[in-house]
C-alpha positions as CSV (number, residue, x, y, z in Angstrom):
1,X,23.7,-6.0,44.5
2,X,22.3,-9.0,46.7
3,X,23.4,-12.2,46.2
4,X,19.8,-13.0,45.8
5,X,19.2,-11.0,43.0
6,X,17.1,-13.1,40.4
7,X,19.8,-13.9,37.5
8,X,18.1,-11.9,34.5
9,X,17.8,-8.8,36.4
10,X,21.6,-9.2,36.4
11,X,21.7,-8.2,32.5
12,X,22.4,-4.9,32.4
13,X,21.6,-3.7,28.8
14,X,24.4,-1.6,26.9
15,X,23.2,-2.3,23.2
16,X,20.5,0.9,23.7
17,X,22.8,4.1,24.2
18,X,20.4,5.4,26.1
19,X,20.5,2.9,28.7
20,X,24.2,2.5,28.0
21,X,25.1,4.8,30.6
22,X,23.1,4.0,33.5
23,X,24.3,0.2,32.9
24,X,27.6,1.2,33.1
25,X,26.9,3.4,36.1
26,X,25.8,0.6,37.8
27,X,28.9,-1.9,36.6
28,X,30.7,0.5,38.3
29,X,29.2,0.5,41.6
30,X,29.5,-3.6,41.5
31,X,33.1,-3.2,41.2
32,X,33.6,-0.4,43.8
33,X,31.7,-3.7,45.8
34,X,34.2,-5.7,45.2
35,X,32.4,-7.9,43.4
36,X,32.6,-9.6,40.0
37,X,31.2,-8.4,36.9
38,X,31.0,-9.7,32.6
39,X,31.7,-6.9,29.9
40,X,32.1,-6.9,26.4
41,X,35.9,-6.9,25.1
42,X,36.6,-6.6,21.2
43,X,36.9,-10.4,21.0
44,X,34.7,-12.2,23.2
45,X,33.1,-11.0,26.7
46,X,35.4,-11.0,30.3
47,X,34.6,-11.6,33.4
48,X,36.6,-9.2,36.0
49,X,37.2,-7.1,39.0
50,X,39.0,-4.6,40.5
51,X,42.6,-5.7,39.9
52,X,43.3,-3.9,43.6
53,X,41.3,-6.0,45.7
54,X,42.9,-9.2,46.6
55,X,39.4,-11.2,46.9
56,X,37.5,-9.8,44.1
57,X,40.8,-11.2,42.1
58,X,40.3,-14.4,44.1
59,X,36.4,-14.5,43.0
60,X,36.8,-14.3,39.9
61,X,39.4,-17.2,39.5
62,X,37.0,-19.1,42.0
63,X,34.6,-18.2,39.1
64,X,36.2,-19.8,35.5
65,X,37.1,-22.8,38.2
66,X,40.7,-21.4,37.6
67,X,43.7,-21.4,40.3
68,X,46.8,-19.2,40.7
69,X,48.5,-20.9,38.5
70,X,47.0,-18.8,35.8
71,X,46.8,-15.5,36.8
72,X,44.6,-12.4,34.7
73,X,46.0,-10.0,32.4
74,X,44.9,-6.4,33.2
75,X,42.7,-4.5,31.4
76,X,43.7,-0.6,31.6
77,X,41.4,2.6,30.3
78,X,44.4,4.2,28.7
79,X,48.3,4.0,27.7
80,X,48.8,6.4,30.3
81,X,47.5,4.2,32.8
82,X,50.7,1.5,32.5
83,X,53.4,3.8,34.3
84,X,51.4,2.9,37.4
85,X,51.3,-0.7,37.1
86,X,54.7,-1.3,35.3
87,X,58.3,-0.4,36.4
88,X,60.3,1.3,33.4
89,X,58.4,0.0,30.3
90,X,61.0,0.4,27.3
91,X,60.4,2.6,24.4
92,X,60.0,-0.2,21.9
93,X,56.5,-1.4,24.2
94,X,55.5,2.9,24.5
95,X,55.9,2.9,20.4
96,X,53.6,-0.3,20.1
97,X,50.7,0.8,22.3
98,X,51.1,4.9,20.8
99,X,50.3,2.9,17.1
100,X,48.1,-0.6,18.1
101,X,46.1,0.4,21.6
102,X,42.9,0.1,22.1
103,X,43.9,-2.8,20.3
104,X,44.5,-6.4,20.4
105,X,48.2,-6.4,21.2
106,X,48.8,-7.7,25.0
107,X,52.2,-6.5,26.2
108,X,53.9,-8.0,29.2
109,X,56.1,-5.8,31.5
110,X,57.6,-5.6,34.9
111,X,55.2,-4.9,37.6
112,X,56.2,-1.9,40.0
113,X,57.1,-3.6,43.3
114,X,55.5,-2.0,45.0
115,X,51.8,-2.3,43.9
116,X,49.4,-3.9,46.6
117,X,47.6,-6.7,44.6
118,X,47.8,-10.1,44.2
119,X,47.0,-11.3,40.3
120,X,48.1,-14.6,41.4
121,X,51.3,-16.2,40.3
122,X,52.7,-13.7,37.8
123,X,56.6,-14.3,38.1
124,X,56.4,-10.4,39.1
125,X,55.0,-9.3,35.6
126,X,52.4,-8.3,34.5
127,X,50.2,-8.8,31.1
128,X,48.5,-5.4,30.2
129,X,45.9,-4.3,27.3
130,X,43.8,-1.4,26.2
131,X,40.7,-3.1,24.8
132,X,38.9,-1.3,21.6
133,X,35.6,-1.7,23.0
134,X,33.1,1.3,23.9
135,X,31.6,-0.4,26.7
136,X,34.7,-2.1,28.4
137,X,36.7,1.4,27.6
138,X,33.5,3.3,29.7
139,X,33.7,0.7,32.6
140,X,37.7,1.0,32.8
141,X,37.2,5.0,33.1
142,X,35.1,4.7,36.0
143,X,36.5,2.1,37.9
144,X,40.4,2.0,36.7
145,X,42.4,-1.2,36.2
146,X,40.5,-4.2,35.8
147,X,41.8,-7.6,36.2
148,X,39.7,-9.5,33.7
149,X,39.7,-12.8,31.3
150,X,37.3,-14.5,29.2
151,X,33.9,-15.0,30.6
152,X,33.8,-19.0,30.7
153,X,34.1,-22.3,33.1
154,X,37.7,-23.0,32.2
155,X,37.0,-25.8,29.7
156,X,34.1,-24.6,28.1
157,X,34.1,-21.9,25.1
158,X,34.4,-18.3,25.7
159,X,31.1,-16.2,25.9
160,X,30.6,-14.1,23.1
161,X,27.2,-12.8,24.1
162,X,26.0,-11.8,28.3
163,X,23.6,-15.0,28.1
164,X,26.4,-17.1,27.3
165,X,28.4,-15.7,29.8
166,X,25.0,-15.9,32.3
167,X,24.8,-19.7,31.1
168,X,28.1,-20.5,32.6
169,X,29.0,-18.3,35.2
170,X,25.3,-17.8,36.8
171,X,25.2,-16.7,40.5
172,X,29.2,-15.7,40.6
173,X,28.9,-12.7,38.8
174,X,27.3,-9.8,40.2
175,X,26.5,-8.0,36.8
176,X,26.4,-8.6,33.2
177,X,26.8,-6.2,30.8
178,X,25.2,-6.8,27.5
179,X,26.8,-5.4,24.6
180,X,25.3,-7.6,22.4
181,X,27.1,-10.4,20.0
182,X,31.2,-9.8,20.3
183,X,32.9,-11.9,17.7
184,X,36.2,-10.4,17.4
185,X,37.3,-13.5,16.2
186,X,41.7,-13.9,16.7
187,X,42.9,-13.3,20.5
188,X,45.2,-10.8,20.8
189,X,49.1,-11.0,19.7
190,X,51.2,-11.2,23.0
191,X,54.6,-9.5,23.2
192,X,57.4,-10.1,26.1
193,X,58.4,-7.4,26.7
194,X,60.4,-7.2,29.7
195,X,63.6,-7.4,27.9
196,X,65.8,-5.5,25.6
197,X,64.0,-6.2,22.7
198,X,60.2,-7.9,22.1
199,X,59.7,-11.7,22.1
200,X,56.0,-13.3,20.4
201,X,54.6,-15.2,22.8
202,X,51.6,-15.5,20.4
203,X,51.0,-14.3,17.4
204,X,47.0,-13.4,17.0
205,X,45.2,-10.2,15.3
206,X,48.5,-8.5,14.5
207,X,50.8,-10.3,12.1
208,X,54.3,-10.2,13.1
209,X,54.4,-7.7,9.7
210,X,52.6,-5.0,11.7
211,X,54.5,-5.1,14.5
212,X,57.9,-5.4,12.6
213,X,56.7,-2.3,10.4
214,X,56.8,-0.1,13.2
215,X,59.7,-1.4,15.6
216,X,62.3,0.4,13.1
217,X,65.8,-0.8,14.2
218,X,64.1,-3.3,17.0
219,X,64.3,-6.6,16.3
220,X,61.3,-8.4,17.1
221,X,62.3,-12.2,18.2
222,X,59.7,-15.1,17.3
223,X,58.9,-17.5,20.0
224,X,61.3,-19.6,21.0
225,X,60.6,-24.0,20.6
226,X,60.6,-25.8,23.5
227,X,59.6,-29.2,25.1
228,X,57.1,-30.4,23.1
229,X,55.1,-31.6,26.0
230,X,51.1,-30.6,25.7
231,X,49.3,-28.5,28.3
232,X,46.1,-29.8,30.0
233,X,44.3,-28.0,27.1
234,X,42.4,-25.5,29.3
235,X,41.6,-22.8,26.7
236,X,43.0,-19.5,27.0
237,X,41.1,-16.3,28.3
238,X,40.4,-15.5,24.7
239,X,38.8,-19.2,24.2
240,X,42.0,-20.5,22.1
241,X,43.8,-23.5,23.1
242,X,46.7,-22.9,25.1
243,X,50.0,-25.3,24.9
244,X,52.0,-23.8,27.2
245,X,52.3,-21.3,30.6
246,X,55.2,-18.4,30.4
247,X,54.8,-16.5,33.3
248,X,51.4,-15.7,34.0
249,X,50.8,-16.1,30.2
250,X,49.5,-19.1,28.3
251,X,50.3,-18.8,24.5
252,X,48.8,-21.2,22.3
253,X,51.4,-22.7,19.2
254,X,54.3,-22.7,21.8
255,X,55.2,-26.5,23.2
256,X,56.1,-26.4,27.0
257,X,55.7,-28.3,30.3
258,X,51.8,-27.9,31.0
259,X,51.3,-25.1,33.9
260,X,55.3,-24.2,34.4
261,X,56.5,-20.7,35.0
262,X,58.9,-19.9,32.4
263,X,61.7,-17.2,31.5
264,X,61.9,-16.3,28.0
265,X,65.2,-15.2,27.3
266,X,65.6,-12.8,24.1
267,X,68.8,-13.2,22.4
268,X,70.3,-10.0,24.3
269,X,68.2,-9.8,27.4
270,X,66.6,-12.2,30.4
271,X,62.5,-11.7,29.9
272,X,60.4,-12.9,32.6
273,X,56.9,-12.7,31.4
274,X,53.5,-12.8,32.6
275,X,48.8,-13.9,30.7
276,X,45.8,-11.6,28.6
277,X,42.1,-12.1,27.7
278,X,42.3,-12.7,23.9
């Protein structure tokens, strides 16, 4: 798709099933182009790429006006999808995303080593979700792993509709899917999980009930108080105000230095985690 294509005929409509599949089709193909594209998420709309290729990352930050500092979660087509982006996920995160994905739970895990991307700076984690979204779960099935967050300048509300999304983001984005109004309404809850047992790095959607009601004998650890020193206030991918960055996430609710890398250490383990759209 040329750079010069007039804006509207970006809009690729998914709100008609019929044309939902040719729309998709074509998403695709912008992705396989290393270019950028907006889909619908079951909260607000993401802008993303292929989480492989190093500049299509890079545009898409360039996009929100965003630097490495804050680094996209991953958006993946299915559970089975995390063995090849994470390095030894424990059972406690395998039980969470059997009961809550597609979902709006955002678990972060070690990143295998050896993967060639570049997500930015993600303290070698990284933040992973199965979205429950017909549209985003078609485009993810094509095209595999996105790297995606929330369609939006940073410091300016997330989209939750493709003309939104257009408004902001204009010429940067290749294609737009339209999936019609998404107002999920909370972001997702975000677990570290690179430890021995689960830490909230913010709680969203999913109470810390749900989650406790299906850990058994794992204890799930609240988010630990720090500094109480205020972020720049860029909001997070899901549109909610962040106060703080823990590895390549930005929970809101948790007081820290604005933009610092943190480890998050569970009371029996070291976590080192890393940032999701909603």
């Amino acid at each position: 798709m040329s750079g010069t294509t007039p804006l509207h005929d970006r809009v690729l409509d998914c709100t008609d099933e019929q044309a939902r599949t040719a729309s998709v089709e074509r998403a695709a193909e912008v992705v396989r182009e290393g270019k950028v594209v907006v889909l619908p998420t079951d909260t607000v709309y993401g802008v993303g790429a292929d989480a492989f290729d190093v500049v299509a990352v890079a545009m898409v930050l360039a996009a929100k006006h965003r630097g490495r500092e804050m680094p996209p979660p991953v958006l993946v087509p299915a559970p089975r999808t995390v063995d090849g982006l994470a390095t030894d996920p424990p059972m406690y995160a395998r039980i969470l995303m059997r009961h809550f994905w597609p979902g709006p739970l955002t678990l972060v895990l070690r990143a295998q080593p050896s993967l060639q991307w570049d997500l930015g700076e993600t303290n070698g984690t990284v933040a992973l979700r199965m979205p429950d979204d017909e549209v985003a779960l078609a485009l993810l099935a094509e095209v595999g792993p996105m790297a995606v967050t929330s369609a939006n300048v940073t410091g300016q509300p997330a989209a939750t509709t493709a003309q939104e999304a257009l408004d902001q983001l204009g010429g940067a984005v290749a294609a737009y899917l339209d999936g019609g109004p998404r107002t999920g309404g909370e972001p997702s809850t975000i677990l570290d999980c690179t430890g021995e047992e689960p830490v909230v790095l913010r709680l969203g959607a999913l109470s810390a009930a749900d989650i406790r009601a299906v850990l058994g004998t794992t204890t799930l650890h609240d988010s630990p108080q720090q500094d109480p020193i205020r972020s720049s206030g860029t909001p997070e991918e899901d549109g909610s105000e962040p106060a703080s960055t823990v590895g390549s996430i930005t929970p809101s609710g948790v007081p820290v230095a604005a933009d610092a890398v943190r480890t998050v250490p569970p009371p029996t383990s070291t976590a080192s985690p890393a940032d999701p759209i909603e």
